[in-house]
C-alpha positions as CSV (number, residue, x, y, z in Angstrom):
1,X,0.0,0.0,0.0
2,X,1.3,3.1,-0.9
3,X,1.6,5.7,2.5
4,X,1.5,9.9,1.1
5,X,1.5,12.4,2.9
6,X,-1.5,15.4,2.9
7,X,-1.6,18.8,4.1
8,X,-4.9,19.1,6.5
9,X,-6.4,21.3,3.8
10,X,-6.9,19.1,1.3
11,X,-7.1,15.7,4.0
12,X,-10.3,17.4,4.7
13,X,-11.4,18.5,1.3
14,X,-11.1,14.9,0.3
15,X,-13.0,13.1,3.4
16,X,-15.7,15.6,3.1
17,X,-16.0,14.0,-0.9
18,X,-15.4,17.5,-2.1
19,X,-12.0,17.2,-3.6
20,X,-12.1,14.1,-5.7
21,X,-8.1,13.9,-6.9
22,X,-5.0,14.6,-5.2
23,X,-1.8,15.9,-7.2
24,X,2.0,14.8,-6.7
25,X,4.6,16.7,-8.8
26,X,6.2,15.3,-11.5
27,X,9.6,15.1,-10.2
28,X,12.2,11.9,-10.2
29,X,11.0,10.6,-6.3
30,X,7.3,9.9,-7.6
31,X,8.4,9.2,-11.2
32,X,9.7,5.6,-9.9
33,X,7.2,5.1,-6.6
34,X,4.0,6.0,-7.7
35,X,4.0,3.9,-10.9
36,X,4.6,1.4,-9.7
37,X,2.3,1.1,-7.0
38,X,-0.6,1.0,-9.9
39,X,1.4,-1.6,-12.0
40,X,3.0,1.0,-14.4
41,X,6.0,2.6,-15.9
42,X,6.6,6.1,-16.2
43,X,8.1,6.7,-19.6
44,X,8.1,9.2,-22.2
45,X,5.9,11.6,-20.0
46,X,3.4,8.9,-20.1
47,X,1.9,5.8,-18.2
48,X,2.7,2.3,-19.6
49,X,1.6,-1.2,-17.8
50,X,4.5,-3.1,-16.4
51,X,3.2,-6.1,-18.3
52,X,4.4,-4.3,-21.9
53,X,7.8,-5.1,-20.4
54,X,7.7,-8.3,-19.5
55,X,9.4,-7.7,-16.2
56,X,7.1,-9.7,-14.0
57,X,7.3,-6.9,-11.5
58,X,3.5,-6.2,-11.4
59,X,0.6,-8.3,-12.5
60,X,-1.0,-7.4,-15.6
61,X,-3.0,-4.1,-15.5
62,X,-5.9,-2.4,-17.7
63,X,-6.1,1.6,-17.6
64,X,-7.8,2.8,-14.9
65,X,-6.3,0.2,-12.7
66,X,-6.9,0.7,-8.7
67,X,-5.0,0.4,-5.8
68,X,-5.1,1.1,-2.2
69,X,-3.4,4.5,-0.9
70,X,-3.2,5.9,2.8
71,X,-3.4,9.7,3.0
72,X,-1.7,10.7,6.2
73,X,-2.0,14.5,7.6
74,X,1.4,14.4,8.9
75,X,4.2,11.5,9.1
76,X,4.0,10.2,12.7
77,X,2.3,6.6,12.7
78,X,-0.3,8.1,14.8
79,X,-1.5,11.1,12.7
80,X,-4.8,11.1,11.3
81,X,-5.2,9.1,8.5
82,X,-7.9,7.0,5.8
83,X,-7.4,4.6,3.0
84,X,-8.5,5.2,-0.2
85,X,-9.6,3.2,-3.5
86,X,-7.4,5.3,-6.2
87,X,-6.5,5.0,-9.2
88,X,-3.4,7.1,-11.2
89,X,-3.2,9.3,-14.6
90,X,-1.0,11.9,-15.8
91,X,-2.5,15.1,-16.5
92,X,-3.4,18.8,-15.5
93,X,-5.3,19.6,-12.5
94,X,-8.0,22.0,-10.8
95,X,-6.7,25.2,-9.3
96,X,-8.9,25.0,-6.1
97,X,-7.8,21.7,-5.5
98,X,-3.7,23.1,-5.5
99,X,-3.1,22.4,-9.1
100,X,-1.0,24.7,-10.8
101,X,-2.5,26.4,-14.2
102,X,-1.5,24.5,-17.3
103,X,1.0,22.0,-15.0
104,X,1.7,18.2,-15.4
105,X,1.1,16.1,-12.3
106,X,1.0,12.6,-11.5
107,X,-3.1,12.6,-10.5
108,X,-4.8,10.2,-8.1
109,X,-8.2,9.8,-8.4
110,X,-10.3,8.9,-5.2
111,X,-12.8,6.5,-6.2
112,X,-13.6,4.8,-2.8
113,X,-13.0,6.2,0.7
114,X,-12.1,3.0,2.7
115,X,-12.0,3.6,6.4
116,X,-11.2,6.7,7.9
């Protein structure tokens, strides 16, 4: 199960049901963690499933693939926390949810709040 990180802001944004995706920058840490979480590679800018490689690292996936993600508002094992059904794209996202205009971000999409 991946384990992120959430500023209280948008922790509560998302339990309340009213922010739907959260957005994790682009940058080399994610590039290689988040992927692979969902069963992908990152390359070329894009998504690809980890069974176009043959590497045997991941099951075979289909887009839209979900996985299980804890949001934690802080990084203590005893800060509030909930697990969420997500799943992952790569694409733009909505200012009032802390996207930056016309920016590229590694998106997780809350399907399915879990427990909380």
């Amino acid at each position: 199960m991946l384990i992120l990180p959430i500023k209280r802001k948008w922790f509560d944004m998302i339990l309340s049901g009213e922010k739907k995706e959260e957005y994790r920058e682009i940058k080399t840490y994610y590039e290689s963690r988040l992927p692979a979480g969902f069963g992908y590679f990152f390359t070329g800018g894009k998504l690809e499933a980890a069974h176009k490689f043959n590497c045997g690292l991941q099951k075979s996936v289909e887009a839209g693939h979900e996985t299980t993600v804890m949001f934690r508002n802080g990084y203590g094992k005893n800060s509030p926390s909930f697990v969420a059904r997500c799943t992952l794209s790569v694409g733009t996202g909505r200012e009032e949810w802390g996207a930056e205009p016309g920016k590229k971000y590694f998106v997780l999409t809350v399907k399915e709040i879990l427990n909380a």
